[in-house]
DRENPA-3360 file (N, C-alpha, C; in nm, 2 decimals, always signed):
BEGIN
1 = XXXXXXXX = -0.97/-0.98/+0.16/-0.96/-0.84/+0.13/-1.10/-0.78/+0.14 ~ -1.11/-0.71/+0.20/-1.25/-0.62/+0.22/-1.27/-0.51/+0.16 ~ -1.18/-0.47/+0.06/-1.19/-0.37/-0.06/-1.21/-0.46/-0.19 ~ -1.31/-0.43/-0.25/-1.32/-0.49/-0.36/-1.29/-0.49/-0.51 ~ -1.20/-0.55/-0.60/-1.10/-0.50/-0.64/-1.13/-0.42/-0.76 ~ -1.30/-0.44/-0.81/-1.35/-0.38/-0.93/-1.41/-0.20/-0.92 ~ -1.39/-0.16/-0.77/-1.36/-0.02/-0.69/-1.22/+0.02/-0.68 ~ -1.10/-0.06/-0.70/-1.02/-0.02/-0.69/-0.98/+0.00/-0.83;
9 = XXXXXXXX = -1.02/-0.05/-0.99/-1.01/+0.01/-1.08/-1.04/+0.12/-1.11 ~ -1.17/+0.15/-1.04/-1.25/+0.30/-1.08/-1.15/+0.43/-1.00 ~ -1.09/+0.39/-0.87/-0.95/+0.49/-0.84/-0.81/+0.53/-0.91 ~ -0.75/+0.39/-0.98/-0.69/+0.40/-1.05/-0.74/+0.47/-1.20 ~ -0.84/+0.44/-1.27/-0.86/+0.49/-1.37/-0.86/+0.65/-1.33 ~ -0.93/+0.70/-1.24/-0.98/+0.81/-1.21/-0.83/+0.90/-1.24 ~ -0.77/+0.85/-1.10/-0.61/+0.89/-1.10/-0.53/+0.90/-1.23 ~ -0.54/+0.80/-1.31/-0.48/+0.78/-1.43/-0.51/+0.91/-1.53;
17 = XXXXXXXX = -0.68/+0.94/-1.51/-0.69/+1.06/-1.60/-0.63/+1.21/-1.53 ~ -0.57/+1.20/-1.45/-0.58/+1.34/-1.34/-0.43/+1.36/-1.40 ~ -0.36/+1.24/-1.44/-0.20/+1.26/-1.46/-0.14/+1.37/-1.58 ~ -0.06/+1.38/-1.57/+0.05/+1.48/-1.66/+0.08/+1.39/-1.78 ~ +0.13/+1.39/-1.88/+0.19/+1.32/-1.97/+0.31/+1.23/-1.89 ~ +0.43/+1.33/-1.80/+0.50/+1.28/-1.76/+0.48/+1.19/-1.64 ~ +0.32/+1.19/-1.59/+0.32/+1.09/-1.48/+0.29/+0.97/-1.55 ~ +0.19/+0.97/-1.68/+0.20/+0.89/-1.74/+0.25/+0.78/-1.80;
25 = XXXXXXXX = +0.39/+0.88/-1.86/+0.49/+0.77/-1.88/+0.59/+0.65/-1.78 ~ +0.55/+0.76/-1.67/+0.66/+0.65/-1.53/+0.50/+0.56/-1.52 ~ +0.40/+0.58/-1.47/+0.32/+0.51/-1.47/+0.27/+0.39/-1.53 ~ +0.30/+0.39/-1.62/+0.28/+0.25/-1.80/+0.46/+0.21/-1.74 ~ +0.54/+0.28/-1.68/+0.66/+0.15/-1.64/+0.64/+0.08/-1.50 ~ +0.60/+0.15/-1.46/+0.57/+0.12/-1.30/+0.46/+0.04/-1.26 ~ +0.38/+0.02/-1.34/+0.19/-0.01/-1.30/+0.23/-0.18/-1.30 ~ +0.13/-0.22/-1.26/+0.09/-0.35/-1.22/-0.02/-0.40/-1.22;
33 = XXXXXXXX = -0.04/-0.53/-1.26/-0.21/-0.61/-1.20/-0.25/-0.57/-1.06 ~ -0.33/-0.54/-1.03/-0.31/-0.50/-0.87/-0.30/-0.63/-0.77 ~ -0.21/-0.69/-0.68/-0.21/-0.82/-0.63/-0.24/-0.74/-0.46 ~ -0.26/-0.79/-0.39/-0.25/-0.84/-0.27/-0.11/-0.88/-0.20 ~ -0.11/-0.74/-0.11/+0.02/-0.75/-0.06/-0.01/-0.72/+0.15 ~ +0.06/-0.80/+0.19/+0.05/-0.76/+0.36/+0.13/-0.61/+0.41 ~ +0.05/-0.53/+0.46/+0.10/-0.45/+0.59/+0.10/-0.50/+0.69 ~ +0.20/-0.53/+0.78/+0.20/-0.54/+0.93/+0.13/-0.48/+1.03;
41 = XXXXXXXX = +0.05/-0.55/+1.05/-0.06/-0.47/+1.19/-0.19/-0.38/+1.13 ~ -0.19/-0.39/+0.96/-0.30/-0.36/+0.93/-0.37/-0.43/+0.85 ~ -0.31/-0.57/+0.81/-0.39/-0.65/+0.72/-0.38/-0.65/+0.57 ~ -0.43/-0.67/+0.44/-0.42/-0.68/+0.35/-0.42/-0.57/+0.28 ~ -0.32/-0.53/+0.14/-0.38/-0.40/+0.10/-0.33/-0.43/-0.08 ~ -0.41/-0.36/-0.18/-0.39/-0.37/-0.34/-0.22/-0.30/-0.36 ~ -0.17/-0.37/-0.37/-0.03/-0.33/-0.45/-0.04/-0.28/-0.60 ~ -0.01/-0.13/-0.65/-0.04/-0.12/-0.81/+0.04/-0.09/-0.85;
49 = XXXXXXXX = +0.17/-0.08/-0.82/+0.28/-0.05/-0.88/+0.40/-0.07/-0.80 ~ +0.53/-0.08/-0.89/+0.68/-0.10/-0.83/+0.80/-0.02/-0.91 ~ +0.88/+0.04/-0.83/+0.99/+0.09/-0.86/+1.09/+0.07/-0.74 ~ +1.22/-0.03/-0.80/+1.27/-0.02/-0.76/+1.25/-0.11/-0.58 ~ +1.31/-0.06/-0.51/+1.25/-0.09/-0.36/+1.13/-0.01/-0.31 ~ +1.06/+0.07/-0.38/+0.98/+0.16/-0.41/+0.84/+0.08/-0.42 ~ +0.68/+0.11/-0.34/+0.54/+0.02/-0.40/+0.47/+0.15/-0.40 ~ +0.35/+0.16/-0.41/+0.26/+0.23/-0.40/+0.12/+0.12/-0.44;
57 = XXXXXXXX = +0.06/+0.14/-0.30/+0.00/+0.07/-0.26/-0.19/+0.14/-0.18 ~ -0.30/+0.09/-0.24/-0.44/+0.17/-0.21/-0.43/+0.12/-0.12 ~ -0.46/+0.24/-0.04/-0.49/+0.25/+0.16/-0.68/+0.27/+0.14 ~ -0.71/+0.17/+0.14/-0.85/+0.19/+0.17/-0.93/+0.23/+0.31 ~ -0.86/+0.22/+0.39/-0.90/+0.26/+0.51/-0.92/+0.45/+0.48 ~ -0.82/+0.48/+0.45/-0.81/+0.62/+0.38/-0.88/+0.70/+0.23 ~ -0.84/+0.61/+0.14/-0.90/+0.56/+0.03/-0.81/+0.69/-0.01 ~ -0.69/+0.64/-0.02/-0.57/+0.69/-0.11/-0.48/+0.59/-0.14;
65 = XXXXXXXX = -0.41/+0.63/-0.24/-0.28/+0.56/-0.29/-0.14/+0.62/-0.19 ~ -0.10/+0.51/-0.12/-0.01/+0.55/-0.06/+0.15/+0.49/-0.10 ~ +0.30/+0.51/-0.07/+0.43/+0.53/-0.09/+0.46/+0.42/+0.03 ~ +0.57/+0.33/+0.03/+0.64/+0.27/+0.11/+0.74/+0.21/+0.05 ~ +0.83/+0.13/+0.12/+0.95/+0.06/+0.09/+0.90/+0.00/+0.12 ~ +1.01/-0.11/+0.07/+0.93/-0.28/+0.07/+1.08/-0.37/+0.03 ~ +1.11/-0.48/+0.13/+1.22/-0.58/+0.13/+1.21/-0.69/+0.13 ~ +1.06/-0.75/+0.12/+0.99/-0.89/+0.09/+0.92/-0.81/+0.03;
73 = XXXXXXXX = +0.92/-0.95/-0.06/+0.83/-0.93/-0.17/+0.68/-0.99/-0.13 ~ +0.59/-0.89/-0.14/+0.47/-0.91/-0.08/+0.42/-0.89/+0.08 ~ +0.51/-0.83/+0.15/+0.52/-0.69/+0.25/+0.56/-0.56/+0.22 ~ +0.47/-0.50/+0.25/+0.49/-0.34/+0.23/+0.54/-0.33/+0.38 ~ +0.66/-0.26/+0.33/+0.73/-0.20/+0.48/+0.67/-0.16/+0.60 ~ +0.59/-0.02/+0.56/+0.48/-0.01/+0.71/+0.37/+0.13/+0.61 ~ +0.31/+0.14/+0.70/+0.19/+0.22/+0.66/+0.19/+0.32/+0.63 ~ +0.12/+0.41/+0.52/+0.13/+0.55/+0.53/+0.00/+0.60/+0.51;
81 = XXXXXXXX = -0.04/+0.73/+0.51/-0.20/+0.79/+0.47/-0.14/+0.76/+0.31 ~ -0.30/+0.79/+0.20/-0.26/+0.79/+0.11/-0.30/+0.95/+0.06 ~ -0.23/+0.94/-0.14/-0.29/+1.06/-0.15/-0.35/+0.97/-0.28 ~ -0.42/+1.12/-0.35/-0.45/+1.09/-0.52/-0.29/+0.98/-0.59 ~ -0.41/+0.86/-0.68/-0.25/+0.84/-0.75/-0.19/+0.91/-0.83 ~ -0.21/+1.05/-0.88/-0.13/+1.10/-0.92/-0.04/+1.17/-0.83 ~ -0.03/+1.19/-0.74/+0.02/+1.27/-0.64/+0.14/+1.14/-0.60 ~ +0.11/+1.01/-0.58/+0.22/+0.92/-0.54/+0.28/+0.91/-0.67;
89 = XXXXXXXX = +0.23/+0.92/-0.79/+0.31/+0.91/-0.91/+0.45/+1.03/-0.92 ~ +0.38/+1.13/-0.91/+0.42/+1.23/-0.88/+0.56/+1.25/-0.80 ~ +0.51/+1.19/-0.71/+0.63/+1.20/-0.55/+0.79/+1.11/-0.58 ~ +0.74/+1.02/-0.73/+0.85/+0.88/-0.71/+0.90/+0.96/-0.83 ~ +0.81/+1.05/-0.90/+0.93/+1.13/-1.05/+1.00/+1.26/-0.95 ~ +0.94/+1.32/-0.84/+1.05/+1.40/-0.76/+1.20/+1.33/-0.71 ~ +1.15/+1.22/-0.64/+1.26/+1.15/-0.62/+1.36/+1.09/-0.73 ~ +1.34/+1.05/-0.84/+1.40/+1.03/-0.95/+1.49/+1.18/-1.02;
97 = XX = +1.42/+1.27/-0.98/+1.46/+1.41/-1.03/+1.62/+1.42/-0.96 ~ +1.59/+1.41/-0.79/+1.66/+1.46/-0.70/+1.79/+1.39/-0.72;
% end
């Protein structure tokens, strides 16, 4: 992993404080140790959370928290840009809404 993981806390905390009460709460269900998960054709990336068939996962090439599906466990489906994590937090309580 070429992102190092004690910079990937300082995103997540950052993110963490940007959140709503209500991203909060899905967030404390959804969060995770951050592990080490494969994208296909991009290499290794921090997995921080799970919902469902749902990841959200730090795009460091980008240096966002990005959204994918996922059907093995420990492949993220395929690639996305990322955004703030509040903003992926965000995106999975729209979908929950809908």
């Amino acid at each position: 992993m070429s992102f190092p993981e004690e910079k990937l806390w300082d995103h997540i905390n950052d993110g963490w404080s940007q959140m709503s009460f209500r991203q909060r709460k899905l967030w404390e269900m959804i969060k995770r140790l951050p592990e080490e998960w494969e994208v296909p054709g991009y290499g290794l990336c921090w997995v921080v959370a799970l919902m469902g068939n749902k990841v959200i996962f730090y795009d460091h090439f980008e240096e966002g928290f990005a959204r994918s599906s996922w059907s093995q466990y420990g492949v993220v489906d395929r690639y996305q840009s990322g955004d703030d994590l509040e903003i992926a937090v965000q995106t999975l309580l729209n979908n929950i809404a809908d």
